[in-house]
C-alpha positions in Angstrom: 7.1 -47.3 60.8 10.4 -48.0 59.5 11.1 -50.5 56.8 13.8 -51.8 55.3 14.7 -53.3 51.9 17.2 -55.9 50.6 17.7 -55.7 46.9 18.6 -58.5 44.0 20.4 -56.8 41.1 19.9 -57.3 37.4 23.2 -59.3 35.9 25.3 -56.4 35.1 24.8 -54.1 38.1 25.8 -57.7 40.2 29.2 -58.0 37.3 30.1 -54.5 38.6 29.6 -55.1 42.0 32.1 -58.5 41.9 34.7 -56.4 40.2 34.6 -54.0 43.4 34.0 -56.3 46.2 37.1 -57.5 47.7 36.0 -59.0 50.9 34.2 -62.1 52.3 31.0 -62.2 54.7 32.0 -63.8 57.7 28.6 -63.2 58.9 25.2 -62.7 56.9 23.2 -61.6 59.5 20.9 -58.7 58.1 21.6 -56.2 61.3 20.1 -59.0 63.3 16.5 -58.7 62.0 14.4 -61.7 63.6 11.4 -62.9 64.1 10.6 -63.1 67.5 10.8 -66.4 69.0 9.6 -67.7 72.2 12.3 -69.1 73.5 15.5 -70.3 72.3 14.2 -74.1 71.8 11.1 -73.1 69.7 10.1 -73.2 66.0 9.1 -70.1 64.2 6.0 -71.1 62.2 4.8 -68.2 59.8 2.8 -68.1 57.0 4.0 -67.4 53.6 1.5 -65.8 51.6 1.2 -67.5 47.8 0.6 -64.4 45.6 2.5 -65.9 42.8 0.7 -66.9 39.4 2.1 -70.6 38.5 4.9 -69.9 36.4 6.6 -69.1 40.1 4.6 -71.3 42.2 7.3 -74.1 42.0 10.3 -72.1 42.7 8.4 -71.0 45.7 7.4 -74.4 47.4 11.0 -75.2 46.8 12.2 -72.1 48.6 9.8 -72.5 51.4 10.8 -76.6 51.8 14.5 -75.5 51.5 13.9 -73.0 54.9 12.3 -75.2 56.5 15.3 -77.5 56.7 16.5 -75.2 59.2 15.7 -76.5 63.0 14.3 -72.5 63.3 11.6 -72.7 60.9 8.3 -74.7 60.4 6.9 -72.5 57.9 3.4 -72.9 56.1 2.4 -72.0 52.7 -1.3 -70.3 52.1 -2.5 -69.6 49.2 -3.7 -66.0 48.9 -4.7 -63.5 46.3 -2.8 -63.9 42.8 -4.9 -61.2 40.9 -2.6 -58.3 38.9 -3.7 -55.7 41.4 -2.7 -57.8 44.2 0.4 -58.8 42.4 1.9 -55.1 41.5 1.3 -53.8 44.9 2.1 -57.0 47.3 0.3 -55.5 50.5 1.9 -56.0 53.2 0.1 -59.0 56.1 0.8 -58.4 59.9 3.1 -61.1 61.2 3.3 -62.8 57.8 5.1 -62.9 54.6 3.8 -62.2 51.0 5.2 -63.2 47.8 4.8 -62.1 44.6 5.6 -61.9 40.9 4.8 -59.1 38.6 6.4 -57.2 35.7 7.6 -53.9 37.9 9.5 -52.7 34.9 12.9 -52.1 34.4 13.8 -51.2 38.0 17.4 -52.5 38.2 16.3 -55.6 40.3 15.4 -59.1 39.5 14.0 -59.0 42.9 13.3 -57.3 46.4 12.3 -57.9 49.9 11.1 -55.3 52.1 10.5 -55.6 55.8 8.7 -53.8 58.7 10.1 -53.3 62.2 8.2 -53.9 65.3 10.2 -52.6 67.9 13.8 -52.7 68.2 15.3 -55.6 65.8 11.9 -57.2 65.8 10.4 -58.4 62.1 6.7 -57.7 61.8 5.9 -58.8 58.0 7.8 -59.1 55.5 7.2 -59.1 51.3 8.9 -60.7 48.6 8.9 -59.3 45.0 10.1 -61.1 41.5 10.1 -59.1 38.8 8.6 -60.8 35.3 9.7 -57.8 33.6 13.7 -59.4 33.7 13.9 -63.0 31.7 15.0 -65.4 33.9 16.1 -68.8 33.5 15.2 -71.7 35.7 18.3 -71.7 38.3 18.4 -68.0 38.1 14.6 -68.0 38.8 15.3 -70.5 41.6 18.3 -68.4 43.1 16.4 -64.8 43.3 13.5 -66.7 45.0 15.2 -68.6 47.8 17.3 -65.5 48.2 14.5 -63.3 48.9 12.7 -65.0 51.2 16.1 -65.5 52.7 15.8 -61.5 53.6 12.4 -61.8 55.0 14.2 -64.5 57.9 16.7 -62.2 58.7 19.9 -63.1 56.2 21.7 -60.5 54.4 24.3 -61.5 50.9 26.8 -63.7 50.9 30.1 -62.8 49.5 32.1 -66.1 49.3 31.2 -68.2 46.6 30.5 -70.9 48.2 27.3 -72.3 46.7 24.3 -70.5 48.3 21.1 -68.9 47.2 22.4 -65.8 49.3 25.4 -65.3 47.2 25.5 -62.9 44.2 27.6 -65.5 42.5 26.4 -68.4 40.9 22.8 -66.4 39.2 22.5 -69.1 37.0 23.9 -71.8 38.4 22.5 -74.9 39.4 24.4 -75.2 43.0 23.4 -71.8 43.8 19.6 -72.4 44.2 19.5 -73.2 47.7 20.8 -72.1 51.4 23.8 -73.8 52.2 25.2 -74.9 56.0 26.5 -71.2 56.5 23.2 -69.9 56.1 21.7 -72.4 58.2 24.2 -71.8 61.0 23.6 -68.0 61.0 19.6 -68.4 61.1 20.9 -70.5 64.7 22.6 -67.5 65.7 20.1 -65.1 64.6 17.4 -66.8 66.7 19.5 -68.0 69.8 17.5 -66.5 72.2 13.8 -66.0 73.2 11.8 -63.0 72.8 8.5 -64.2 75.0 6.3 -64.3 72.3 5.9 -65.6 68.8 5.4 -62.8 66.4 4.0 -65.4 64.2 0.6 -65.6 66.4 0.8 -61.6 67.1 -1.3 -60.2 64.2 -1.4 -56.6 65.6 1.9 -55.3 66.4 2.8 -52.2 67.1 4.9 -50.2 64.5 7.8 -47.4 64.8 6.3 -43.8 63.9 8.6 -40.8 64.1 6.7 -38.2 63.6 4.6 -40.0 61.1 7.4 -40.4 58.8 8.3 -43.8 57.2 11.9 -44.4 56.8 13.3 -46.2 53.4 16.6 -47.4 53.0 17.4 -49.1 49.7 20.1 -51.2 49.6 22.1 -51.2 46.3 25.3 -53.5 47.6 
């Protein structure tokens, strides 16, 4: 099994990282990491698992309606267990993605998403995790959310300041809440091809084992 993780940094680990980051992301492709898709002309409809408790339940029907402006996705939110245990782990769900909000403790992150390979670039689930331990305010809130979610579809960061949920810049900052055309375009690009089967409708996929190890690689950029 080998997963992968895309971190959101607290506010000062992201001031250090602008202060050292020179260049611009032509391309925010996360190592190509898709969903598989049928064929190139059809929509990706997963299910986003609602694990949230209703302080976050807004910023995540917001998120999920601003994704679904992209021609790739027609994705649907369930509502699915909210309880504390629930919350602090966030179990992973074959061929869906969970979301949830719980006080991890002073990690370093305002949030993380962590997926699970199929085979090859293939996404098999995918988790989202805010942590209430951080205050947030409501764009900030609204930008870790979208951003991700964003990871679970695929996207890495932006780097160009150019108004999108995928950007560090812009934490609190109203314009900053959503995807902009960029990300849009790249999901096209991600998912320009077909793959023979929706992993959506595939709830027991195969996973990578070496060995029986499970391969972590945190992402601190």
């Amino acid at each position: 099994m080998r997963k992968w993780r895309l971190l959101f940094l607290t506010s000062f680990a992201v001031a250090a990282l602008a202060a050292t980051t020179a260049e611009a992301s032509a391309s925010n492709s996360w190592n190509g990491y898709h969903w598989a898709r049928s064929s190139p002309s059809s929509t990706v409809r997963l299910t986003v698992l609602d694990s949230v408790t209703s302080s976050w339940d807004a910023n995540l029907s917001k998120a999920n309606a601003d994704w679904n402006r992209s021609p790739v996705f027609e994705n649907t939110l369930s509502s699915s267990d909210s309880s504390a245990t629930t919350r602090r782990s966030c179990p992973a769900a074959a061929g869906k993605v969970r979301v949830c909000n719980y006080a991890y403790g002073s990690t370093g992150w305002l949030g993380v998403a962590e997926i699970d390979l199929s085979s090859g670039t293939h996404i098999a689930w995918g988790t989202t995790k805010v942590n209430d331990s951080y205050s947030m305010g409501t764009y900030a809130k609204q930008h870790v959310m979208c951003q991700e979610v964003g990871h679970d579809f695929g996207l890495d960061h932006q780097f160009t300041n150019a108004g999108s949920c995928m950007d560090y810049a812009g934490q609190s900052d109203p314009a900053y809440v959503s995807p902009n055309s960029h990300d849009y375009s790249e999901l096209l690009s991600i998912y320009n091809h077909g793959d023979g089967s929706a992993a959506a409708s595939n709830g027991s996929q195969s996973k990578i084992v070496a060995g029986g190890v499970v391969t972590s690689i945190f992402w601190k950029d």
